[in-house]
N, C-alpha and C positions, 0 to 999 in steps of 0.2 A: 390825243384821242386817235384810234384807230378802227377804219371801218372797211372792214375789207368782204367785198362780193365773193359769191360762187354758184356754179350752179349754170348756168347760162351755157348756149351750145344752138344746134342746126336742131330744129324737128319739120316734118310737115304738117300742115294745116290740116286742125282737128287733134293734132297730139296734146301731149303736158311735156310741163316740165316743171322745176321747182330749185325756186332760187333760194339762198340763204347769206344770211349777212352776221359776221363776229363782230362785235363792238368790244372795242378793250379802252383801258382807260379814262375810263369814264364811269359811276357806280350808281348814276340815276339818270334818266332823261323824264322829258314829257311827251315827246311822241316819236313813234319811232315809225319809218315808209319806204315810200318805194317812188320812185320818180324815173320815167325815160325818155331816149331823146333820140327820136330817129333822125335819120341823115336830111339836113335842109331844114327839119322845125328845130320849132324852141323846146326846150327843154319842160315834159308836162306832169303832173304829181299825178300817179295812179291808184297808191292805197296807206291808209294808214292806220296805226295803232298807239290808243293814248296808255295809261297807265292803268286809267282805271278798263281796260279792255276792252273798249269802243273802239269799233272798226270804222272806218271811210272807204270809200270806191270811188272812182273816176264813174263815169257814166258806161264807158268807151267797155269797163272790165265788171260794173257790177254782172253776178251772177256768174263770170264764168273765172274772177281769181280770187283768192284767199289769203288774207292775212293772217299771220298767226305769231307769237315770241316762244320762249323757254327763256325764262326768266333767270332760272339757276345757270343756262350757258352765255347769257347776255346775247343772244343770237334770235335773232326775226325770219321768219320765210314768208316767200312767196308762192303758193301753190298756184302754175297756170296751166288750164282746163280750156279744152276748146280753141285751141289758138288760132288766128288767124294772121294772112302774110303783115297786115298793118300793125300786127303788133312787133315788127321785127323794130327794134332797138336797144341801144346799149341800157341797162338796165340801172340804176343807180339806189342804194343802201343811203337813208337818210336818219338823222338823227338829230333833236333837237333837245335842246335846255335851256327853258325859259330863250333867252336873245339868240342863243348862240344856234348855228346848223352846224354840223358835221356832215361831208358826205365821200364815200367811196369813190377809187378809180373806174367804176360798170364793169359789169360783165355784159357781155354781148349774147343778145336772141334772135336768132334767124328763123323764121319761118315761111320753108317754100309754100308756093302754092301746086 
């Protein structure tokens, strides 16, 4: 299984950006998300998507990120809206099946203030 991030880069606070995640080898999961981890925390789950198209939010990002798939590209995004400097961290592509997690090397989100 392969999950490989993109998307990730320097904005200022109050910009977007939008992440995106390939999933290969692999031809069903049950949920698919987004988790990040800034420098000195733990590692925290930010959004996700089941199959049947239920979305989940962190607190920290409801209302200002989006999840979303394309199902035909096997590929997830993250639309982020409003950013702020706390949201600077590496960004992580998650994937799960039944037991198992799968997840990408991050891409990285800086936002100045």
């Amino acid at each position: 299984v392969q999950v490989e991030e993109s998307g990730g880069g320097l904005v200022q606070a109050g910009g977007s950006l939008r992440l995106s995640c390939t999933v290969s080898g692999i031809f069903r999961w049950n949920v698919l998300g987004w988790y990040r981890q800034a420098p000195g925390k733990q590692r925290e789950w930010v959004a996700s998507i089941e199959t049947s198209g239920s979305t989940n939010y962190a607190d920290s990002v409801k209302g200002r990120f989006a999840i979303s798939r394309d199902n035909a590209k096997n590929t997830v995004h993250l639309q982020m809206n409003s950013l702020k400097p706390e949201d600077t961290a590496v960004y992580y592509c998650h994937v799960r099946l039944w037991s198992e997690s799968y997840y990408g090397e991050g891409t990285q989100v800086t936002v100045s203030s």
